[in-house]
N, C-alpha and C positions, 0 to 999 in steps of 0.2 A: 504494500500500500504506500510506503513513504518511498516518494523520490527522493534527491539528492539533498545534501544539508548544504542549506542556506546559509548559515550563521551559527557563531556563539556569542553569544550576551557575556559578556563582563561588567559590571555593576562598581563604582571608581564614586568616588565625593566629587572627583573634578575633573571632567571630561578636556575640557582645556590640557590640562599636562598630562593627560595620560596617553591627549591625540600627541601631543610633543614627542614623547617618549616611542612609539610606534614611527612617526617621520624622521624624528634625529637620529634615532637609535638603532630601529631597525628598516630605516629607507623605505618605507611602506606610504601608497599611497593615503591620504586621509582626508573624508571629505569635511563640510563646514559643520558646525553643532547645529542641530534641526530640533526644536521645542515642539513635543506631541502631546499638548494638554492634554487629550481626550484618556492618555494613558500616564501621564503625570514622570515623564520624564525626557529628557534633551536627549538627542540620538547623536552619536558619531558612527561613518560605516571607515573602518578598517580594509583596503580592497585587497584581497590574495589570487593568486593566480587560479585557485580551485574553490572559493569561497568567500566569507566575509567574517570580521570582526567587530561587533557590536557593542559599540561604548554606550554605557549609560548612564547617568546623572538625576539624582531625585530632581522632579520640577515638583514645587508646591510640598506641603506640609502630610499631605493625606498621599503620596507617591507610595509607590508600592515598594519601591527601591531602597528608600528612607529606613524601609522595616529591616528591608533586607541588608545593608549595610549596618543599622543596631546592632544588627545579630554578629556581620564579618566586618568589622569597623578597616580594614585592610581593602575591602573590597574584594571581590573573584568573580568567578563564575554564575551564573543568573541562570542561565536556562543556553536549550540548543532549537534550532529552529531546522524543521524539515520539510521540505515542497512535498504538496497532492494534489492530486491533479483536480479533484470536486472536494472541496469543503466539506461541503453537508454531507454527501456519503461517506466520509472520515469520520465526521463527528457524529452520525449515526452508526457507524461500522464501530466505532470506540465506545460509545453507551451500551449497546449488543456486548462488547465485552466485558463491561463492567468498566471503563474507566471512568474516572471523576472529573470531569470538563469545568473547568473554573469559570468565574461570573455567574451570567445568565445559563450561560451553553450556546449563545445565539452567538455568532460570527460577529468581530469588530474590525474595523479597517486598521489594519498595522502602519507601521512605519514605511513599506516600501508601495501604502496606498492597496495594498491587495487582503482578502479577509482571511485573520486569523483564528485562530481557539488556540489554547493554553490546559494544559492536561497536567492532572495536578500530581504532584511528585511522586505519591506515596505509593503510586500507580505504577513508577515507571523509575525503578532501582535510587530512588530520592534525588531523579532530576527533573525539574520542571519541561516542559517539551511546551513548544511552540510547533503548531503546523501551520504553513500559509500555503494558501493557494496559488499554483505555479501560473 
């Protein structure tokens, strides 16, 4: 069912030096910081020859990231995102399984404009998974 992986989320207090650290550091392209209130955090895309690096920064006080970084005050890893080809048949095909679909379970427009779900860890060896639709 899942295509190719999209991205990893890493979760950083400051997206600013963390995009530094990826161009000074490791010569990587990196695009401008993008603010997605709708999900309460600033995006950087890290671009790799076979994938992407997803910087993320709490926007706002109620960020889900905010939580998440309380918990890893270092910052790490957030979640991994993987292409499907139909949303809803995912997220119907993953209910049928028994997964836990966080939110509503209704599809939200992600960062790259395309709809995603969010599968909740406890599900899936304690890592948050993102699917978007390819």
């Amino acid at each position: 069912m899942i295509g190719r992986l999209n991205h990893v989320a890493i979760a950083t207090k400051d997206v600013k030096k963390a995009s530094e650290v990826y161009r000074t550091t490791l010569g990587a392209k990196v695009s401008e910081p993008v603010p997605q209130p709708d999900h309460g955090v600033t995006t950087v895309f890290v671009e790799l020859p076979n994938t992407k690096i997803e910087l993320l920064e709490p926007l706002g006080e109620n960020s889900p990231i905010a939580k998440f970084l309380e918990k890893n005050p270092n910052g790490g890893m957030h979640h991994v995102c993987y292409e499907v080809d139909d949303i809803i048949a995912a997220r119907d095909r993953m209910r049928d399984m028994g997964a836990t679909i966080t939110g509503t379970g209704e599809p939200r427009i992600g960062a790259h404009g395309k709809p995603v779900i969010f599968l909740h860890p406890k599900d899936f060896v304690g890592t948050l998974i993102e699917l978007e639709q390819a």
